[in-house]
C-alpha positions in Angstrom: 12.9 78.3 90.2 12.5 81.0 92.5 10.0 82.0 95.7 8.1 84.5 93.2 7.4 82.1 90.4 6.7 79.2 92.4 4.4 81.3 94.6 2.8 83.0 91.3 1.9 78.9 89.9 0.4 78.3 93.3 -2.0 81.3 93.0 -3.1 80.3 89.2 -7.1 80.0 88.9 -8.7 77.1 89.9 -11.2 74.9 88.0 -14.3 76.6 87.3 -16.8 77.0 90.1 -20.3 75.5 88.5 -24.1 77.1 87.5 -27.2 75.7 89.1 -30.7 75.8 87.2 -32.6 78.1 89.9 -36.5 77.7 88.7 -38.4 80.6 88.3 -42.1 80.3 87.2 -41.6 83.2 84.2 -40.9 81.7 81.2 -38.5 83.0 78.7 -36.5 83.8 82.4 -33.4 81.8 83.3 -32.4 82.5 86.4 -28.2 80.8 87.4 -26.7 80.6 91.0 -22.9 80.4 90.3 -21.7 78.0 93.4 -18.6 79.7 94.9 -18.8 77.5 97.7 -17.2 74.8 95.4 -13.6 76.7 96.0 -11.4 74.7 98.0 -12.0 77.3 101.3 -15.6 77.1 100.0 -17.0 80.8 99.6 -16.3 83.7 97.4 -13.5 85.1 99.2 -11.4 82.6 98.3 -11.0 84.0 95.0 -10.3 87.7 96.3 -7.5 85.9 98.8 -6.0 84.7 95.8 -5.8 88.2 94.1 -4.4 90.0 97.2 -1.8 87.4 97.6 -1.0 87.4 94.0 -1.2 91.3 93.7 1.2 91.6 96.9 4.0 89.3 95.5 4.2 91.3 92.2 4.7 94.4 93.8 7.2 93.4 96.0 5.5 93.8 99.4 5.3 89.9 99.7 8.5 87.7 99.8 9.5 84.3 101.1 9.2 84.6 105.1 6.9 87.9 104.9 4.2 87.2 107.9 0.9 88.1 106.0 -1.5 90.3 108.6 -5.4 91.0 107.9 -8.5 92.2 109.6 -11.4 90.7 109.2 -13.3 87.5 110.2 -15.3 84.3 109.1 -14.7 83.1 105.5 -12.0 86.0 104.3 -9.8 85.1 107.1 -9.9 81.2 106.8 -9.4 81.5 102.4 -6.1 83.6 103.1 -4.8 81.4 106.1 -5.2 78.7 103.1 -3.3 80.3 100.7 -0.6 81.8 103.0 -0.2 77.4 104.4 0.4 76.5 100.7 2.9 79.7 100.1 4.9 79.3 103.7 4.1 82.3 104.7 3.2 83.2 108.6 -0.3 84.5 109.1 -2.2 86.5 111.6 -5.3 87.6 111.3 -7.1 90.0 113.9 -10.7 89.6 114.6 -13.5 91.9 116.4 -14.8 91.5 119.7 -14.1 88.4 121.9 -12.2 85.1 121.3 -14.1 82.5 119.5 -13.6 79.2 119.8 -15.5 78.1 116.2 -14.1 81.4 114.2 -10.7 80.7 115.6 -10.7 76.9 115.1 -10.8 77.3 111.2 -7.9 79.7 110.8 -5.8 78.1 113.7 -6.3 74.4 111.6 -4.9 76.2 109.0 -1.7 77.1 110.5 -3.2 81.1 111.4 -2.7 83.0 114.2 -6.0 84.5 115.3 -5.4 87.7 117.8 -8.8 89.0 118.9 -9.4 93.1 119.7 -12.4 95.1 121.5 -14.0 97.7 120.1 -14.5 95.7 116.7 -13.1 98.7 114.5 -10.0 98.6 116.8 -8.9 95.5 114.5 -7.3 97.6 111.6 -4.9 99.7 114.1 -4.3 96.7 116.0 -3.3 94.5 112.4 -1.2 97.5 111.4 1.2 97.4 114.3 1.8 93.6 113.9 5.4 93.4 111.9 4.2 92.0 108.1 2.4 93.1 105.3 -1.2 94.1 106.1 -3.2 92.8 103.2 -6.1 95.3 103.8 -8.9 93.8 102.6 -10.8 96.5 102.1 -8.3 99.5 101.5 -6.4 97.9 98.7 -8.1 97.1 95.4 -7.5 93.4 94.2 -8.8 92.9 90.5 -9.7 88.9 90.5 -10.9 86.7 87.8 -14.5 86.2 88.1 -15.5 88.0 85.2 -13.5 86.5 83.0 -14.5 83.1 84.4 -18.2 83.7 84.2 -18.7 85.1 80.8 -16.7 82.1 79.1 -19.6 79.6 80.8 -22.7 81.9 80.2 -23.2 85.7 78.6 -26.1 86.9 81.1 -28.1 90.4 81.2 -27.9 90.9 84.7 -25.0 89.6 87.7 -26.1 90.1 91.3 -23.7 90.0 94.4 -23.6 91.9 97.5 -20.9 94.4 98.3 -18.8 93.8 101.2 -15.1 95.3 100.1 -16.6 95.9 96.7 -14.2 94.6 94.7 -16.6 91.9 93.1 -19.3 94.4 91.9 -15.7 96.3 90.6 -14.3 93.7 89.1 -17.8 92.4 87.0 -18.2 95.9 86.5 -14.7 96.8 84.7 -14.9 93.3 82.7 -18.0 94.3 81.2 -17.0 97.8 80.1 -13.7 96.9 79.1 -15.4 94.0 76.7 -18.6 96.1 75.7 -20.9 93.2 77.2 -24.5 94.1 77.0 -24.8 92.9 80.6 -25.6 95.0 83.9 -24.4 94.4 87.9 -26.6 94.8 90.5 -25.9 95.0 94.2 -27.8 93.7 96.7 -27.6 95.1 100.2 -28.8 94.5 103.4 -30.2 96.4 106.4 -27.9 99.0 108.3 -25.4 99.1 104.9 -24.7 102.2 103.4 -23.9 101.0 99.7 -27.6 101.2 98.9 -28.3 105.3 100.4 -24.6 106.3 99.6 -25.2 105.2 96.0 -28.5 106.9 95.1 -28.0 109.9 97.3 -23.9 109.8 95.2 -22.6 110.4 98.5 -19.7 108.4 98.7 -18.3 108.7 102.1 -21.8 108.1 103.1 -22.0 105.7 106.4 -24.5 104.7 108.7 -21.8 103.4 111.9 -24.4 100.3 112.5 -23.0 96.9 111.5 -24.7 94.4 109.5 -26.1 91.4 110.7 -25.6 89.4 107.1 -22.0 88.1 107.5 -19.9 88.9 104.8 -21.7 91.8 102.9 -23.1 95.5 103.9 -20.6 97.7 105.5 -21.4 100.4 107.9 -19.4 102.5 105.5 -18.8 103.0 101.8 -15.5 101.1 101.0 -12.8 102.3 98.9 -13.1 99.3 96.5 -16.2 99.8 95.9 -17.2 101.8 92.5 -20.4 103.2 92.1 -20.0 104.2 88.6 -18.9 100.1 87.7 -23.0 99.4 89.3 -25.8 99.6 87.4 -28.1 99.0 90.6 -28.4 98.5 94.2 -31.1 96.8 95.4 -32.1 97.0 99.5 -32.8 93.8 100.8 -34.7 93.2 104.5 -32.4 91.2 106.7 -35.3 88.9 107.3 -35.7 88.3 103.1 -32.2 87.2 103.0 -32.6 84.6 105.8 -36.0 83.5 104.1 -34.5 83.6 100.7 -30.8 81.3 102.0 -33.2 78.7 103.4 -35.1 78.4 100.0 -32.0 77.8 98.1 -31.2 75.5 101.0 -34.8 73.7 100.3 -33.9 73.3 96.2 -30.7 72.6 96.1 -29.3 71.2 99.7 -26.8 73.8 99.9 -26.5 75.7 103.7 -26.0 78.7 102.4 -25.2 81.9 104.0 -26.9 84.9 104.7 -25.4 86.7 101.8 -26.2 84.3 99.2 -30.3 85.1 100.5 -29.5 88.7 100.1 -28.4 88.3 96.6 -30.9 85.5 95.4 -33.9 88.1 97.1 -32.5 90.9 94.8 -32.3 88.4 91.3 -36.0 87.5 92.1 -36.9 91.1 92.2 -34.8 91.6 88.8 -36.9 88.6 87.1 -40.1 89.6 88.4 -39.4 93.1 87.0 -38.1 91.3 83.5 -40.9 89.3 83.3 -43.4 91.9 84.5 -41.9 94.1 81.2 -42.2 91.0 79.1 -38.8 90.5 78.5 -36.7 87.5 78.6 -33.1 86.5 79.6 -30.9 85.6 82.3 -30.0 86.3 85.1 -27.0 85.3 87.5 -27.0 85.4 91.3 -23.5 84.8 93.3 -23.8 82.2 95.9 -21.0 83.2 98.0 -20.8 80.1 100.8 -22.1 77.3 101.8 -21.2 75.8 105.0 -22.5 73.4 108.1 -22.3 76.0 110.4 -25.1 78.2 109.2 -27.4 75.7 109.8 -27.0 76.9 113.6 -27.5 80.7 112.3 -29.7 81.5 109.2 -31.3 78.2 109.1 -32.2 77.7 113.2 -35.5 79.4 113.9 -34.2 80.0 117.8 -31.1 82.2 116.0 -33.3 84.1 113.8 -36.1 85.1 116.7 -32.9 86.0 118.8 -31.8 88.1 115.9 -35.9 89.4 115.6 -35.7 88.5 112.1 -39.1 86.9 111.3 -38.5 84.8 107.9 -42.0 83.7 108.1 -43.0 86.9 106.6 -40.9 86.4 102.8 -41.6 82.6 102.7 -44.7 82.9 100.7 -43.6 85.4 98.6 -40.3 83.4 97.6 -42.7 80.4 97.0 -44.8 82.6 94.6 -41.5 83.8 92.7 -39.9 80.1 93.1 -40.7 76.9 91.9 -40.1 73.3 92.9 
């Protein structure tokens, strides 16, 4: 058996990642959080990893020995130092700003190389002059499986994720078309992104050069994989909500989520209280894209937050009204 085929069994879909029952106080309303922390690297982009290593390898730009280079940082960069340990391939992955101790120690368990590079957007130059193939994250278009995977466990009316590359609001986005689903996306983005203005002004090299402070979605720039006409909606979403609204889903179901997984969850409640304000019924799916120890010194530590000026006192009642226990 050769390099390619072996490699190509190793990046076959997983098992399922599972639905959790959400409550929502509007009857007729079901409101889903598909887990994507329950992947082995445990967060979302463990499943666009998988489809950049896979895509690479069938256009030749991956082979046995190839070093595998990214930028990027936090959960992208530990997912594809996991698939490039199980492949034997060498990986590198440049990060912004100065070394970390607790980014680097994921990626470094994993057999990585971590290289780390001031100014932050310095990191894609500095990944491109490193001998390899530069996976590119965010300039390559990676088509993974989570539509297909979702839509066999439940057939909602609306899917909510936030948009860092794009490629997930994409990829729900062309499943749907291409199957004729009577289903919509909608993006949830956070403060200082410019997914939410680029898309309703239909500028799309729109930026706003600030960074966001919700790790692992909003971009201070549109992204090529991301596809505006593949959205139905994009929904803003107060930094402070989305740390109010990752501690709620903390409360429910024990899970330290991330930032990103508030941002979307804020968004599906604004979706259900606009269904159920309409009188209509049906369900809706929010992606919970991590959950992980560490955020429990971030997003869930009041000192962090205050530091950050985020004041998620402000959302809890309102997530109470538009949650129940």
């Amino acid at each position: 058996m050769s390099w390619n085929t072996r490699a190509l069994d190793v990046l076959a879909a997983g098992e399922p990642t599972p639905l959790i029952d959400f409550p929502v106080p509007a009857p007729g309303i079901r409101l889903l959080l598909k887990d994507e922390s329950a992947h082995p690297t445990g967060s979302m982009r463990h499943r666009h990893a998988r489809a950049l290593f896979r895509q690479a390898i069938l256009d030749g730009l991956v082979t046995e020995g190839t070093t595998v280079v990214e930028a990027t940082g936090g959960n992208a960069a530990v997912a594809q130092a996991w698939f490039a340990r199980r492949l034997g391939l060498p990986y590198t992955v440049v990060m912004p700003g100065r070394r970390s101790e607790a980014r680097a120690r994921a990626v470094e368990a994993l057999g990585g190389e971590c290289r780390f590079v001031t100014p932050p957007l310095a990191i894609y130059d500095a990944a491109r002059e490193i001998p390899g193939h530069f996976l590119d994250q965010f300039g390559r278009a990676a088509t993974h499986d989570l539509g297909e995977e979702l839509f066999a466990q439940v057939r909602p009316d609306w899917v909510v994720t936030g948009a860092g590359t794009g490629a997930t609001s994409a990829t729900l986005g062309r499943w749907i078309r291409d199957h004729d689903l009577p289903c919509r996306v909608a993006v949830a983005d956070p403060d200082n992104s410019a997914y939410f203005p680029g898309w309703t002004l239909d500028v799309p090299d729109y930026g706003t050069g600030m960074p966001s402070r919700i790790e692992g979605i909003g971009r201070p720039r549109i992204e090529p994989g991301f596809q505006p006409d593949l959205v139905d909606l994009v929904i803003p979403v107060p930094d402070a909500a989305s740390v109010a609204a990752a501690r709620r889903i903390r409360e429910l179901t024990g899970l330290p989520v991330g930032g990103s997984s508030g941002t979307a969850l804020w968004a599906a409640l604004e979706l259900v209280e606009r269904m159920r304000a309409r009188g209509e019924g049906g369900t809706v799916v929010s992606l919970l894209g991590d959950a992980a120890d560490r955020h429990l010194a971030t997003y869930h530590d009041d000192e962090w937050a205050a530091g950050k000026g985020l004041d998620a006192g402000e959302y809890t009642g309102e997530l109470r009204r538009r949650t129940a226990a």
